[in-house]
Each structure stands twice: as C-alpha cells, then as structure tokens.
VEXDOSE-349996 format. One record per residue (C-alpha): residue in one letter; x, z, y. Coordinates in steps of 0.1 Angstrom, whole numbers, plus 2048, in hexadecimal, padded with zeros to 3 digits. Example, Ala and Ser with C-alpha at 12.3 -4.5 7.8 and 13.67 -1.06 7.14 Angstrom:
A87B84E7D3
S8898477F5
***
This chain:
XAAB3EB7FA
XAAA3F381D
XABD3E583A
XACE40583F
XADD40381E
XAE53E381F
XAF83ED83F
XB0A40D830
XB183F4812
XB263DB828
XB3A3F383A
XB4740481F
XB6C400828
XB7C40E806
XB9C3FC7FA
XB8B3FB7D8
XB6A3ED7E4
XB843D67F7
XB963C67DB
XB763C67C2
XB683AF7DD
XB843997E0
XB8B3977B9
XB613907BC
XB683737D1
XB833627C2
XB723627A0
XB543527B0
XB693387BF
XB713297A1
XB4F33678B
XB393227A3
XB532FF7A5
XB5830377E
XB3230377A
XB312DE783
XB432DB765
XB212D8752
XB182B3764
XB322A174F
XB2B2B472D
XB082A8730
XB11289736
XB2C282721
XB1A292704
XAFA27B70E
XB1025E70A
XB1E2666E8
XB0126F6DB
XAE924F6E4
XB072396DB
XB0D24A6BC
XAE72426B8
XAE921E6C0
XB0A2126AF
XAFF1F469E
XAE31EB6B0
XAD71D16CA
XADA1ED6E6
XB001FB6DD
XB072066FB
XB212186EF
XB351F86E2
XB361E8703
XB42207719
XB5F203701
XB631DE702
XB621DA728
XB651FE737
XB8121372A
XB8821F707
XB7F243710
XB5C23A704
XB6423C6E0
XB512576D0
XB702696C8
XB7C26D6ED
XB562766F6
XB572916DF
XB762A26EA
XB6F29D70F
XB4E2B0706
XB612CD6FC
XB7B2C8714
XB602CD72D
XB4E2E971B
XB6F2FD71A
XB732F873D
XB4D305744
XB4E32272E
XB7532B739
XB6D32B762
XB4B337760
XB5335774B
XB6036E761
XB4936277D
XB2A36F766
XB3938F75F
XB3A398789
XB14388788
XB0C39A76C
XAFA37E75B
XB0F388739
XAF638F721
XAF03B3715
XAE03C16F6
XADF3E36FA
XAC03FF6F5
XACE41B705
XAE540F724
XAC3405734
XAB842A735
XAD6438742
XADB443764
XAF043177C
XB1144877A
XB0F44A74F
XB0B425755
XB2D41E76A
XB3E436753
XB34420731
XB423FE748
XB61416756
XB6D41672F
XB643F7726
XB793E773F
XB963FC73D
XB9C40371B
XB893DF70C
XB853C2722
XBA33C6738
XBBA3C971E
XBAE3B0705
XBB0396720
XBD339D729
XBDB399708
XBC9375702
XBD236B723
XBF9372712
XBF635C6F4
XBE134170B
XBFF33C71B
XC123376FF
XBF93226EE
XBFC30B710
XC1F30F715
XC2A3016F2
XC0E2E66F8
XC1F2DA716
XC402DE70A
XC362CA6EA
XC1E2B0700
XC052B66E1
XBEC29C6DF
XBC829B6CB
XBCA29A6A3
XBBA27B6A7
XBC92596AB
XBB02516C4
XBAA2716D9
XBB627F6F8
XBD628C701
XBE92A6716
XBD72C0706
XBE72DD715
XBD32D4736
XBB42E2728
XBC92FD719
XBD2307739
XBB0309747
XBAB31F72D
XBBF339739
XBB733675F
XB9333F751
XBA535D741
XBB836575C
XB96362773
XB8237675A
XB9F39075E
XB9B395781
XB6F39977F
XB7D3B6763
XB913C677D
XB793C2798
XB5E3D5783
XB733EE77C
XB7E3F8799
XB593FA7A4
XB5140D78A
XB6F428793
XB5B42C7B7
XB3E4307A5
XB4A44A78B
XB5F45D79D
XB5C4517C6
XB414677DA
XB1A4687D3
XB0F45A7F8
XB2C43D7F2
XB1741C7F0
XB253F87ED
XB183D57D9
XB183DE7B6
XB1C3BE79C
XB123CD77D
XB053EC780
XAE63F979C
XAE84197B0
XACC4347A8
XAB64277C8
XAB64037BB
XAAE406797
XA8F3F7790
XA923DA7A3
XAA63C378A
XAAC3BF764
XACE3B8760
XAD83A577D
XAB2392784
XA9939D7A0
XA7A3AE788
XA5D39A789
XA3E3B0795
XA1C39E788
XA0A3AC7A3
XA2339D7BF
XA2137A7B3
X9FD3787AF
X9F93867D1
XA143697DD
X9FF34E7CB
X9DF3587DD
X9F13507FB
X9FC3327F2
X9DC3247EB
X9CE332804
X9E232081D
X9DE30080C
X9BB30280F
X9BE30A836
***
C-alpha cells in the first residue's frame, strides 16, 4: 500500500466513513480492556484445578487459602468466578473481533470473490442477520438481567456467589458492543457497494482490489522468500 493511498483514506471525510470509525473505536475501547479479562481466568482456574488436585494431601493449598484467606477459595466459588470471567472475556471481546476481523471463517468461495461481490455478501449479512438477531438478544438480556436484579438472584449453590445479574449485565453491554461493530461494518460495506469506485477508506473486513493478496483474513501473508532473506541479515549482522 502506498503512502498515497494511505493519504487518500485518511481524508476521506464521508459521514458514513465518519461514524463506522467512531462505532470502530468505541468497540475497541472496551474489546482491548475486556481482553485483560483472561489474567484472572487463568488464574482462578489454575487454582481450582491444583487444589482440586491436592485436597487431602500434605501440600493442600487449597485448604488453607480457605482457612486463613477468604472463603472465596472454595472450589465452588472458583468455578463460578471462572465463568464469570469467561463470560466477561467472550461478551467484551466479540464485537471487537468482528471490526478486526479475527472471526473465524469457513468458507471456499468468499475467498475467490472480488472485492465488491465480497461487500455485498457482508451488506446482507449484517442487515438482514447479525443486526437483527442481536437486537433481539440484546431485548430478552435485558429482561433476563432486569428480573435478576429485581429478584437479587443468587447462585443455585449454597456456597456460591451472588448478585448474579452483574454478570448478566455484562452480558448485554457485550451485545450492545457487538451491535455497534455490526453497524459499523455495515455501513462500510454500503460505501463499498454502492459509494464511488475511486472512494478509498480503512476497510475491517473486507480488502479493496489493490490490496488483495497481502493478507488472509485479517493477518499480513507470510512470503517464504521475505523471511529467509530477513534471517540472512540477521545473522549476518551478528557475525559483524
């Protein structure tokens, strides 16, 4: 991509182009601070598991975080923090891998279409799939939390964790996130479809004509050549 290009996309000055970048950075916002989510799910599934392990032995670990830390060590708490956590990952990350597009994709034909067939295929699914369905869930998540709250539901179990419509509730900010990624797609893909052929801005999921090649899905292609070229260099500079 040349610097010219780069130029004519950063200028584009479309309200469309506008709003998709906005909607693009306010689902990152909370894509790449939700990420961090996945520190205390490995750790809090570490600890379950190697004091599940140990109960009963010389090492129980587990026993005495219980004893003379907090009771929230109990294998029972552990494992609904884990998915506490989890659901909090998977809900704040979603939409922020749709606008990265790091979703994965099986399809044999999509590949080997051109650009414009390409935006039209993403065009429908958006409008007539994803954006609906999501406004729909994101409807009955808010009953689900609502009567949560309204009930102050607690976990089935006698030890577990309570106020569960907190994580409820995360789980329809993730909706209402993955929402806005939807709608920012979408309105790229109207530019693209319909917008003029010389129009150029930052795509997220698709690649204008000039660019493909470059990437598969999303990832910089890997050129043998190129990196065996790069690793000559290397050693030769270590050996100077």
């Amino acid at each position: 991509m040349t610097e010219t290009t780069l130029a004519t996309r950063e200028m584009s000055a479309h309200p469309l182009v506008w709003i998709s970048h906005k909607l693009k950075i306010f689902v990152e916002f909370f894509g790449q601070r939700g990420a961090y989510f996945i520190l205390p799910l490995i750790i809090f599934t570490m600890l379950d598991v190697f004091g599940r392990k140990m109960t009963g032995t010389n090492f129980d670990v587990q026993l005495w975080l219980v004893e003379n830390v907090s009771g929230m060590f109990q294998s029972t708490m552990l494992q609904e923090m884990e998915w506490h956590f989890h659901t909090a990952l998977f809900s704040l990350v979603l939409g922020w891998g749709f606008t990265r597009n790091r979703h994965v994709r099986v399809d044999l034909f999509r590949m080997h279409m051109q650009t414009k067939l390409q935006a039209s295929i993403e065009l429908i699914g958006t409008m007539f799939f994803m954006i609906p369905y999501t406004i729909v869930v994101i409807y009955f998540c808010y009953v689900f939390a609502y009567d949560s709250f309204v009930t102050n539901e607690i976990s089935v179990s006698l030890v577990g964790m309570s106020h569960r419509w907190v994580i409820k509730t995360i789980l329809g900010i993730g909706l209402v996130i993955a929402l806005a990624s939807g709608i920012a797609v979408w309105l790229q893909t109207i530019l693209v479809v319909f917008g003029p052929k010389d129009m150029r801005f930052e795509l997220m999921t698709l690649e204008w004509p000039e660019d493909r090649g470059g990437s598969v899905e999303g990832y910089e292609r890997m050129v043998l050549a190129d990196q065996e070229t790069d690793l000559k260099k290397i050693s030769m500079g270590g050996k100077g």
